[in-house]
C-alpha positions in Angstrom: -92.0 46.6 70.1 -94.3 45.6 67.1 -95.2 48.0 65.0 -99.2 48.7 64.7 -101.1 45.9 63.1 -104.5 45.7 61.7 -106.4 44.3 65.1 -108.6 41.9 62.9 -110.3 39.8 65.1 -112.8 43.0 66.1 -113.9 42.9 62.3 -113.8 39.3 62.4 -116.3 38.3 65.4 -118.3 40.9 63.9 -118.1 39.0 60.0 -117.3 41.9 58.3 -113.5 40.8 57.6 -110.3 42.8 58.7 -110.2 44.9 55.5 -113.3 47.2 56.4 -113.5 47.2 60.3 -110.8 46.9 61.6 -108.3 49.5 63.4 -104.8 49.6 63.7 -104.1 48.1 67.7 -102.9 50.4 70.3 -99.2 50.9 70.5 -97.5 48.9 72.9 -97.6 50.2 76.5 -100.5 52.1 76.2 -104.4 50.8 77.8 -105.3 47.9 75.2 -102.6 47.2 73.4 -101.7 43.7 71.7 -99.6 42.1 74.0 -99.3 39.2 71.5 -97.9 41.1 69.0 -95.7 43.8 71.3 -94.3 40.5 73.6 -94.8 37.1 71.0 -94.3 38.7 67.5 -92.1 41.4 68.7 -90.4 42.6 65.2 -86.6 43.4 65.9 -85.2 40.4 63.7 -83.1 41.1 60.4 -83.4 38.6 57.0 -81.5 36.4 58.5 -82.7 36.3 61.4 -86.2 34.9 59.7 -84.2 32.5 57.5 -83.3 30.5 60.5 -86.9 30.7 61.5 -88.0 29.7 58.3 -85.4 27.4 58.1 -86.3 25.4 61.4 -90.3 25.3 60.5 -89.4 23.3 57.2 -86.3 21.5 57.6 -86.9 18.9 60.3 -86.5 15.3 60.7 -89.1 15.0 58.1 -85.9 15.4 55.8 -85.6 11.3 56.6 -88.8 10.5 54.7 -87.5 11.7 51.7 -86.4 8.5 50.3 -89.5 6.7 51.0 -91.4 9.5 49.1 -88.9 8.7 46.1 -89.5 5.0 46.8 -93.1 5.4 45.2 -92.2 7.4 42.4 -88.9 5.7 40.9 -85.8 8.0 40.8 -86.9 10.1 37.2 -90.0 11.0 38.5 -89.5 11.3 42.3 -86.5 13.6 41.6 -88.2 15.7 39.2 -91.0 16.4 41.3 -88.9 16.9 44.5 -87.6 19.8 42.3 -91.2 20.7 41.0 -92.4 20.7 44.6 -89.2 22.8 45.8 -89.9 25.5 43.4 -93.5 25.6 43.6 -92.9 26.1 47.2 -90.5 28.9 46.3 -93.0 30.8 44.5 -95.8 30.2 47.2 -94.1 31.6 49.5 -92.6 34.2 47.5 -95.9 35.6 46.9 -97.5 35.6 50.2 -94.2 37.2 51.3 -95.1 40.0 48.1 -99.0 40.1 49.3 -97.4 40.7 53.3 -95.5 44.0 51.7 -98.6 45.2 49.4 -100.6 45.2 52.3 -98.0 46.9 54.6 -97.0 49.5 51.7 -100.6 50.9 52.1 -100.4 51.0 55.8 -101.8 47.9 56.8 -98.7 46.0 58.2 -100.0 42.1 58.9 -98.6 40.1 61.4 -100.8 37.5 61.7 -101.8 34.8 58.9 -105.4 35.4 60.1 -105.7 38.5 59.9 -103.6 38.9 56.4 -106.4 36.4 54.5 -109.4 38.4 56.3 -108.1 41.2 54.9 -107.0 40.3 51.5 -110.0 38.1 51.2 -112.7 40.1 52.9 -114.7 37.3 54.6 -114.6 37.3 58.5 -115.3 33.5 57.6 -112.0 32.9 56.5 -110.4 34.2 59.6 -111.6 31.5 61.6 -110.5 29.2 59.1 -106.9 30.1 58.9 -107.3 30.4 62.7 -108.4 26.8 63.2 -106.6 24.9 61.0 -102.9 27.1 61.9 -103.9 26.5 65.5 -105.0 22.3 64.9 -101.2 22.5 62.7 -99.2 24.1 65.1 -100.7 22.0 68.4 -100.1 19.0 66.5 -96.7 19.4 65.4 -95.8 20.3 69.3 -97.2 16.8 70.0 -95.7 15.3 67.3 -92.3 17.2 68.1 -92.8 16.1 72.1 -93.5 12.2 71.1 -90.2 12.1 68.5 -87.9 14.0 70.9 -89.3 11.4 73.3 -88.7 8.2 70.8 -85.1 9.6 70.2 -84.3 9.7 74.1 -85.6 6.3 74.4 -83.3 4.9 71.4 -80.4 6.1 73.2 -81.4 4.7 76.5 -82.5 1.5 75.3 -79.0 1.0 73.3 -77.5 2.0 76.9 -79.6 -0.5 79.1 -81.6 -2.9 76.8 -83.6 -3.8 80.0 -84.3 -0.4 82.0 -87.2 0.3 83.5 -87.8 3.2 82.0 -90.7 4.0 79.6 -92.0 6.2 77.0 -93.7 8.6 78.8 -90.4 9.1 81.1 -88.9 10.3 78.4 -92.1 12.2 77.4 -91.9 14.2 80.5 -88.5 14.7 80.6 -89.0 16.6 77.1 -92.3 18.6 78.2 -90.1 19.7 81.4 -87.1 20.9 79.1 -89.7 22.5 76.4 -91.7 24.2 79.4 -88.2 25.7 80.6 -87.2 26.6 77.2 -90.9 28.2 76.2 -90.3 30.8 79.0 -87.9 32.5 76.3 -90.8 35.6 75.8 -90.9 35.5 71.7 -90.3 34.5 68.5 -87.1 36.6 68.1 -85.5 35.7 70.8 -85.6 32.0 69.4 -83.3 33.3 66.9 -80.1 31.8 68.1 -81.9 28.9 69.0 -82.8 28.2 65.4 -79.2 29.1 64.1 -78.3 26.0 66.0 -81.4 24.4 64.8 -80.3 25.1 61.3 -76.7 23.8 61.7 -78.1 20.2 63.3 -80.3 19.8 60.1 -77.1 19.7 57.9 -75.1 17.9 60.8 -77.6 14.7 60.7 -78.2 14.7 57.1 -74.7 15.0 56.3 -74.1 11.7 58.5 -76.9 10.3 57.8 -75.9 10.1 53.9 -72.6 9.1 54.9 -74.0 5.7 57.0 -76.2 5.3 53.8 -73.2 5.2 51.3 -71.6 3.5 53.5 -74.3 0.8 53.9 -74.9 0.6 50.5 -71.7 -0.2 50.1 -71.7 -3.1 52.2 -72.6 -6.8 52.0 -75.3 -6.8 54.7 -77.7 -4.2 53.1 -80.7 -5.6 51.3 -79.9 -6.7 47.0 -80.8 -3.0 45.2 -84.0 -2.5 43.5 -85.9 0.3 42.2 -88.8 -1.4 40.6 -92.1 -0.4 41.4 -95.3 -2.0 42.6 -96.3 -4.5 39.7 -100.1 -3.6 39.8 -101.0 0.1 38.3 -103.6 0.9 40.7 -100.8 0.2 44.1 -98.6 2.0 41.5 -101.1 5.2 41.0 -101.8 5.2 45.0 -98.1 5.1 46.0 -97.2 7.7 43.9 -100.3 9.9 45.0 -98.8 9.4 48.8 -95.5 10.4 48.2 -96.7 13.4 46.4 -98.9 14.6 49.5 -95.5 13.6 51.8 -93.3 16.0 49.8 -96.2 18.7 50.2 -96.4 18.0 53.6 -92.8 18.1 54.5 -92.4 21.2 52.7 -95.6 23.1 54.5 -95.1 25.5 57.3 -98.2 27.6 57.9 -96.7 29.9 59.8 -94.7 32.4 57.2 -96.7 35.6 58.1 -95.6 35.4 62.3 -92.1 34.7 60.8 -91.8 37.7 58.6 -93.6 39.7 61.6 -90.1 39.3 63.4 -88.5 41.4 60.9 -87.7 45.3 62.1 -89.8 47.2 59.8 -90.2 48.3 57.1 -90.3 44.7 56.1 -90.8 44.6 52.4 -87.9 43.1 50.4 -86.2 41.0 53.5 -88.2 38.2 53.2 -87.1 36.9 50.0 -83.6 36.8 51.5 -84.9 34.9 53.9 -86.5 32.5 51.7 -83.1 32.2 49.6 -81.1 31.4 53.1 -84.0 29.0 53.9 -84.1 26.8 50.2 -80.6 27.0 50.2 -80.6 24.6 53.0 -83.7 22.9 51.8 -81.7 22.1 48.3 -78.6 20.2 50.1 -80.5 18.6 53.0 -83.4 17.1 50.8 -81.9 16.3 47.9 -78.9 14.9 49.8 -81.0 12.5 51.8 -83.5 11.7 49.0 -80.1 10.7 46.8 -78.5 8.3 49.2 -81.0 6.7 51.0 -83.1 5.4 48.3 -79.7 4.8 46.2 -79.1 2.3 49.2 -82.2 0.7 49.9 -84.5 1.0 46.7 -87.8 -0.2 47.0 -87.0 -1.6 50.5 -86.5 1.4 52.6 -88.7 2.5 55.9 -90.5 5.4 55.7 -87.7 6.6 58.1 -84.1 5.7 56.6 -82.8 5.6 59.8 -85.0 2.6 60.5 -83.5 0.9 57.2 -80.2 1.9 58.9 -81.2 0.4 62.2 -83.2 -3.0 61.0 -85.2 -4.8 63.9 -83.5 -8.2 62.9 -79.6 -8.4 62.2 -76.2 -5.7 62.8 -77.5 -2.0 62.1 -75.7 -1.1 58.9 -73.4 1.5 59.9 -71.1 2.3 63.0 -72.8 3.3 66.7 -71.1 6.7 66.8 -72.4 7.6 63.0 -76.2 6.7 63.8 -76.0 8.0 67.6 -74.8 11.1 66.6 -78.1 12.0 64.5 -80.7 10.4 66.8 -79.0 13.2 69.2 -78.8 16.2 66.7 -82.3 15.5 65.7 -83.6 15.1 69.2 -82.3 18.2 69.9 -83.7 20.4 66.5 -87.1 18.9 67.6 -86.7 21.1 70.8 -86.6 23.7 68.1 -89.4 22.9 66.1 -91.6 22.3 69.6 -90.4 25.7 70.0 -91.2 27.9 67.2 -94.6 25.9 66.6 -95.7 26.7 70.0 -95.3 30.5 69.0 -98.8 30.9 67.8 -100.3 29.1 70.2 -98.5 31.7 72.5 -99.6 34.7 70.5 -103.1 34.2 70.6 -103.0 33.0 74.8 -100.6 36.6 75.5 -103.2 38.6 73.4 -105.8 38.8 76.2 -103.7 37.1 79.1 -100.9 39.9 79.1 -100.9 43.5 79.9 -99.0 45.1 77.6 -98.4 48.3 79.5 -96.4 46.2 81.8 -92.7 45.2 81.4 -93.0 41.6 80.1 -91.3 40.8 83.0 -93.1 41.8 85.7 -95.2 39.8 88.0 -98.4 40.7 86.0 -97.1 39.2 83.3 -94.6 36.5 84.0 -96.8 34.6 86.3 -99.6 34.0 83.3 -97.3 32.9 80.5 -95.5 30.6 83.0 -98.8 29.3 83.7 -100.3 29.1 80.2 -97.5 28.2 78.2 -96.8 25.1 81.2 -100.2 24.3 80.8 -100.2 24.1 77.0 -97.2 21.9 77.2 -98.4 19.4 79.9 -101.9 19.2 77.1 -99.2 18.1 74.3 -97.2 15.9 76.4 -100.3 14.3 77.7 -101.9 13.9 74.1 -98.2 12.4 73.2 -98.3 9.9 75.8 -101.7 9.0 75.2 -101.6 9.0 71.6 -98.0 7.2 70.3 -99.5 6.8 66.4 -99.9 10.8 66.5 -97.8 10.4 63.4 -100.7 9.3 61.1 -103.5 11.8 62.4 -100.9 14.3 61.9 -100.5 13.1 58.1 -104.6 13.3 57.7 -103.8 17.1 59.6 -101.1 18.1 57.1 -103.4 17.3 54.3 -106.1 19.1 55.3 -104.0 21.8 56.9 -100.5 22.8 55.3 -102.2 22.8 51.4 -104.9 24.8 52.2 -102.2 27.3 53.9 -99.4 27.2 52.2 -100.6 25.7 48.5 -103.8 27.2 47.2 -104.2 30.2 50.0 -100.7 32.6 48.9 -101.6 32.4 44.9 -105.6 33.0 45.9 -104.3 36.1 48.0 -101.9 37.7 45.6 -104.9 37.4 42.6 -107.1 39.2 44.8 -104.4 41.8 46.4 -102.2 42.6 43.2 -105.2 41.7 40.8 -102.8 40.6 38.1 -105.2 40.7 34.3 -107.7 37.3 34.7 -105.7 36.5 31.5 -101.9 37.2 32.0 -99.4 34.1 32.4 -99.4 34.8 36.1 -103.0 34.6 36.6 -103.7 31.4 34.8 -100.1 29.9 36.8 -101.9 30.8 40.0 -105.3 29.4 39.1 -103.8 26.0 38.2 -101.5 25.6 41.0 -104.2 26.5 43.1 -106.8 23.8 41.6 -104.1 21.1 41.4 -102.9 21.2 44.9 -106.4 21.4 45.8 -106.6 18.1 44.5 -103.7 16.8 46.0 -105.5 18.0 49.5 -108.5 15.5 48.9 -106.2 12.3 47.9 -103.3 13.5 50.2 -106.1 13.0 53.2 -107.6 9.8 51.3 -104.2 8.4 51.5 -103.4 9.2 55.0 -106.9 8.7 56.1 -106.4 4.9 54.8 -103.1 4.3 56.4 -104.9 5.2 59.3 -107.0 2.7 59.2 -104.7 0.0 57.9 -102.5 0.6 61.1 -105.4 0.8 63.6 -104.9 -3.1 64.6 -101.0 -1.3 66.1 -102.9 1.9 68.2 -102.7 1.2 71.7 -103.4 4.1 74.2 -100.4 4.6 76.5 -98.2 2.5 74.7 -94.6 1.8 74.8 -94.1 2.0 71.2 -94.5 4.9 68.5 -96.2 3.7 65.5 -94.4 4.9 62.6 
């Protein structure tokens, strides 16, 4: 079962923040206990266990974007600050992992992201905010997961019959039907083997996916190799300002806190395994794909290589078996991804929906989470088929949402919770990441507000295509 956590959201409604009012929730199986945390964020995983979590909430098919990122910057400084951004990651989420064990060596073990920044923080304000914006993250990359799975099941079929009758939002609802199957699976632990596999597809498709790019950059068809950038300064200054809020995006999670509450307690320590497992992948897989895609399209590759591998006019640039193979690998880690961003979405339905004194089994509480969870997934799946250019309102969400979370939040925590001297190196680090990602929030929204706009003449409700 979870261990106690601080119930925050009494202190919360009230505005007085977790840190003051709130009580440890019931233990599991007794009258009022947190069914979201005893059957959701049930904590029985090991290190590892959270580093495939972890793992599968950052490396995704966002991994293929890589190379367009690079394609703003030029190969000194897109490589050096894919390395800045890796490590600045690192620390991020070293540190919130570091606040998670303050708090839990003085009795207040956190589960939750909103309750860890009501607590640290001491404004019931900032509850909701971490509340709103994990929630508005987490629904959109379910849709966003539903309407790629979807796009990748309809590549297939349409190389299989160029004429078939069938649509996108087949293949929509034919990934809503296997995600409301798979959501049945009662928490985030027991994902764990799921995201093992998850973790093994992200190196399968980048692996092959570099391989077809050597191999296409080797050939005669691929487009003549250049690296220049934009001539004008101003196009030059705004590219690079977009591929620096794609690599923050692609890096975010916002969801570290419910992944370290799946480790058995006492918690403090496993995490930063975890987060070694986790950028251990992160170093091959981006790197690897940033390297060879923009080595083999330059300054003409899509914003997803696999498109530059699979051009709309002429022969695709590398064998059917070598770009099949990772349209199906990533269809099937986006299963994952649906899956473990769905978790808090679950968490916060099971907290008042399920009785915890029950088995999680029984009728009382199998009936609502098949209910709820069906429901929530049908919501997505609609939105996805209603909405194929949910990529670019998830770029404007990302901005908004993963910085906030996962950039200036951790180093605002661990100044208030470990109250390191206003003048000691570590301070003054935090302070400065803080302010400077801050920044890159407002022109990382700017810029994907603006491509918004620019591909508003391509948004069609209901339509066949996904806008990329």
């Amino acid at each position: 079962m979870a261990p106690a956590a601080f119930d925050a959201e009494a202190g919360a409604a009230n505005g007085n923040g977790a840190s003051h009012s709130a009580k440890p929730s019931t233990a599991a199986g007794a009258p009022g206990a947190d069914a979201g945390a005893a059957f959701v964020l049930e904590s029985k995983g090991t290190w590892w266990h959270a580093g495939f979590h972890l793992t599968t909430a950052i490396v995704g098919p966002t991994v293929l974007t890589l190379p367009y990122a690079l394609r703003g910057m030029g190969w000194a400084m897109g490589l050096t600050l894919l390395s800045v951004m890796a490590a600045v990651t690192f620390y991020e989420y070293s540190l919130m992992s570091r606040v998670l064990d303050h708090c839990e060596a003085r009795g207040r073990r956190h589960i939750r992201f909103r309750e860890l920044a009501a607590d640290v923080l001491g404004s019931g304000w900032m509850f909701y905010f971490v509340i709103t914006v994990q929630t508005a993250i987490n629904t959109g990359v379910s849709i966003g997961s539903i309407l790629l799975a979807a796009d990748c099941l309809e590549i297939m079929y349409t190389s299989l019959a160029p004429h078939g009758p069938l649509k996108l939002y087949h293949f929509i609802i034919i990934v809503a039907v296997v995600l409301a199957f798979l959501s049945q699976l009662p928490s985030f632990h027991s994902l764990r083997h799921i995201n093992f596999v998850s973790l093994l597809l992200s190196l399968g498709y980048t692996i092959l996916v570099a391989a077809a790019c050597i191999r296409a950059g080797l050939s005669k068809n691929v487009p003549p190799m250049d690296y220049s950038l934009s001539s004008s300064k101003s196009e030059q200054t705004f590219d690079a300002f977009l591929s620096i809020s794609i690599l923050a995006s692609v890096f975010g999670n916002g969801i570290l806190p419910e992944i370290q509450a799946t480790l058995a307690p006492p918690a403090a320590g496993k995490m930063m395994k975890a987060l070694v497992l986790c950028y251990s992948v992160i170093i091959f897989t981006f790197f690897l794909s940033s390297i060879t895609g923009y080595w083999a399209f330059g300054s003409h590759v899509q914003s997803n290589v696999l498109k530059s591998l699979m051009p709309d006019s002429g022969p695709a640039l590398a064998p059917t078996w070598l770009l099949g193979v990772p349209v199906l690998f990533v269809l099937l880690q986006l299963l994952a991804i649906g899956l473990v961003y769905s978790q808090v979405a679950y968490e916060i339905m099971e907290k008042t929906s399920a009785d915890a004194s029950q088995d999680r089994f029984s009728r009382r509480n199998l009936v609502p989470r098949l209910l709820l969870r069906t429901l929530y997934l049908a919501f997505c799946a609609f939105m996805a088929a209603m909405l194929p250019f949910f990529g670019d309102i998830v770029g404007v969400v990302g901005a908004v949402g993963f910085i906030p979370l996962d950039f200036v939040l951790p180093v605002l925590m661990y100044n208030m919770a470990l109250a390191p001297p206003r003048r000691s190196p570590v301070f003054l680090a935090n302070t400065a990441v803080m302010v400077l990602f801050a920044g890159v929030g407002v022109i990382g929204a700017f810029a994907s507000i603006r491509k918004l706009v620019l591909d508003a003449g391509q948004f069609k409700l209901f339509s066949n295509n996904v806008v990329d």
